[in-house]
N, C-alpha and C positions, 0 to 999 in steps of 0.2 A: 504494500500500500504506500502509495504517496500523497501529501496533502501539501497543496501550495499556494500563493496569493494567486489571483486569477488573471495577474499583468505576466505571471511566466507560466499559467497554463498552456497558451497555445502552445510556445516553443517546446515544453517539456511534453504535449503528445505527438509533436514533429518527431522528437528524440526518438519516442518509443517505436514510430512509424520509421522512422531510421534503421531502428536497432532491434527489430520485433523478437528473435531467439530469448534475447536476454529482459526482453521488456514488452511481454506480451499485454496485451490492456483488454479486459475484460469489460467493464464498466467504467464511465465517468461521471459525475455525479455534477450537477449545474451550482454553481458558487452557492455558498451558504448551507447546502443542503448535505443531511448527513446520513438520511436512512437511504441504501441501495434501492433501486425497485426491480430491476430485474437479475441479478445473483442473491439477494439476498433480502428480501423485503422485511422490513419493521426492522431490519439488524441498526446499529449504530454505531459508526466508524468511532465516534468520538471514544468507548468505554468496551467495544466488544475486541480490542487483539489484547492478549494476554501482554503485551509487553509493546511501548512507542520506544522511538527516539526522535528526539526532537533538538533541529537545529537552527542556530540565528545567524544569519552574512554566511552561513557554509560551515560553522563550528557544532562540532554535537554537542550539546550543555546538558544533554540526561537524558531516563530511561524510564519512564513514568509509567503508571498502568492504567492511566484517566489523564485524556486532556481536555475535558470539557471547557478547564477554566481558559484552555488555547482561542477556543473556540471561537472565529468570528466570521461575516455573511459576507466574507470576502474569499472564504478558500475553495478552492476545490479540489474533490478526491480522486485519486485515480486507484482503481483496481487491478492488479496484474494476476497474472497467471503464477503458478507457484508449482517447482517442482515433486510437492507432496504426492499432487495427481499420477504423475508418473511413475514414482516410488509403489504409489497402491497396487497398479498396473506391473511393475517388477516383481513384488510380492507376489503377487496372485500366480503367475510365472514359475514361482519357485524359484526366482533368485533372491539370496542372502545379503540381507542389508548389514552391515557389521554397525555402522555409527548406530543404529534405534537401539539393538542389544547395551550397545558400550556407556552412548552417552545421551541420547537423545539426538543430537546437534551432526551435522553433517558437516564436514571440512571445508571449508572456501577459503577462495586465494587471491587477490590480486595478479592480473597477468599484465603485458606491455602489450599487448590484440586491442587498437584504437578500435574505440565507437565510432559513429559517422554523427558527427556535429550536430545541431541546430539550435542556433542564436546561440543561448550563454551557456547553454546545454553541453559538457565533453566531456569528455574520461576516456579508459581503458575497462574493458570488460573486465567484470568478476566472475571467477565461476565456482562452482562445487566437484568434490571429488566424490568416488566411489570404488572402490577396487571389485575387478571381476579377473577371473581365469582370460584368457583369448577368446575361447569359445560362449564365454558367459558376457563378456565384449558385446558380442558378436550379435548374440540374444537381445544384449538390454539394447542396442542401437537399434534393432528390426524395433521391440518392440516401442521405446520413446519416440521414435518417429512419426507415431503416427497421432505427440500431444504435443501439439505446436503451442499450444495453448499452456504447457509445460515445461517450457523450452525444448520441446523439439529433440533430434539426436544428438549424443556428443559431439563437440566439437575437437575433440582431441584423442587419443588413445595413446599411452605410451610418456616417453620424457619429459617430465614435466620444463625443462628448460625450455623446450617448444614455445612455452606459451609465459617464459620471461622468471617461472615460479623457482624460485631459488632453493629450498625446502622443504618437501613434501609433508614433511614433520612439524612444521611451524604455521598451521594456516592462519593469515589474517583475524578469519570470522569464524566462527564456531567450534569445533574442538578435534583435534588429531584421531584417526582411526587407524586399528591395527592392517598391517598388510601382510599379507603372507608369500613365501616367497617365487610363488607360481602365478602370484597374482598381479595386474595392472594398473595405474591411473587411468580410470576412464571420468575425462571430466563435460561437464556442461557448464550451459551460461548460466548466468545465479542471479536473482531478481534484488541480489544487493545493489549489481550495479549501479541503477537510477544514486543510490545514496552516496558513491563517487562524482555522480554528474550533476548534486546537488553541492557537496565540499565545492567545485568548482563554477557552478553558476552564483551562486552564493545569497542567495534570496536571501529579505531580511527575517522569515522564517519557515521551518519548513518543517512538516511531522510524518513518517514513518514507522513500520514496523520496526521493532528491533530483531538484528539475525536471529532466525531460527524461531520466532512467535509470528506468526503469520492470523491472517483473519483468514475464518473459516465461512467460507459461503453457505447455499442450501443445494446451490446444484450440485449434481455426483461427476463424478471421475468421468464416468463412460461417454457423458453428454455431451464432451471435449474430443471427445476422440475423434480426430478424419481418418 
């Protein structure tokens, strides 16, 4: 989720229209208004994701679990797509998630893979890891392919230096997973991103999810699927 003044709405749903893998947008919600109507009706952005972050000129200043007092009939929300859908979809598969066992929190990373601009809107992609075998690679790409609406298939398999990541063991956002030694980095784009291209457009406020607390819609997984 992102919530922004509505002078850098438009440029930040160009962003997403730029960069759809990583910044898929479900829903927008017209200035001031806070309950979804169609993913999520009567919900309420302002009190329903288990955890914000909220930033002023592009700085995070905290991690609040209620920003009503944010609140004002100037913002608007945007909805994204969140890799959880996909993960249900792996599961159901029979492939083995190690981060839900370990920690809850899936591994992301800052890479040097530029976004494609618009207006104050930039960054470099974030994405999330996962470790599979080759063949379980192989599996999860056939099957995230088909939740674009999820980010889509990986965009990496293998080295993470590819993709700029210095440390597989040190991710930026969420918490390190075990790998085993038959197994791979298979990574996707991570719906942190927006919250790098927010540090640098630098509005004078801005509210989000914090990694890994996402809002949960009403629609299902399947409904997503092409």
């Amino acid at each position: 989720m992102v919530i922004l003044p509505s002078d850098y709405a438009e440029e930040f749903l160009e962003f997403c229209e730029n960069n759809p893998q990583p910044c898929p947008v479900l829903e927008v919600l017209v200035p001031g208004c806070f309950e979804p109507t169609r993913i999520a009706p009567q919900a309420d952005v302002r009190t329903d994701l288990p955890r914000y972050r909220v930033f002023q000129d592009g700085e995070p200043t905290g991690d609040p679990t209620d920003v009503t007092e944010l609140w004002n009939d100037d913002l608007v929300t945007f909805l994204l797509g969140c890799s959880f859908v996909a993960e249900d979809a792996l599961m159901k598969a029979g492939l083995l998630l190690p981060h839900i066992a370990e920690t809850g929190f899936v591994p992301m990373f800052r890479t040097t893979v530029p976004c494609i601009s618009a207006g104050r809107f930039n960054g470099t992609m974030v994405v999330s890891m996962r470790p599979f075998t080759s063949d379980e690679a192989a599996r999860a790409t056939e099957i995230t392919k088909h939740y674009p609406m999820a980010h889509g298939a990986p965009i990496h398999i293998g080295d993470p230096a590819a993709l700029g990541i210095k440390n597989i063991e040190q991710p930026e956002f969420g918490c390190p997973v075990t790998m085993t030694a038959d197994q791979l980095p298979v990574f996707w784009p991570c719906g942190v991103t927006p919250q790098e291209a927010i540090v640098n457009a630098k509005p004078p406020i801005a509210i989000t999810h914090a990694p890994g607390h996402m809002f949960v819609a009403d629609i299902t997984s399947e409904s997503t699927r092409i």
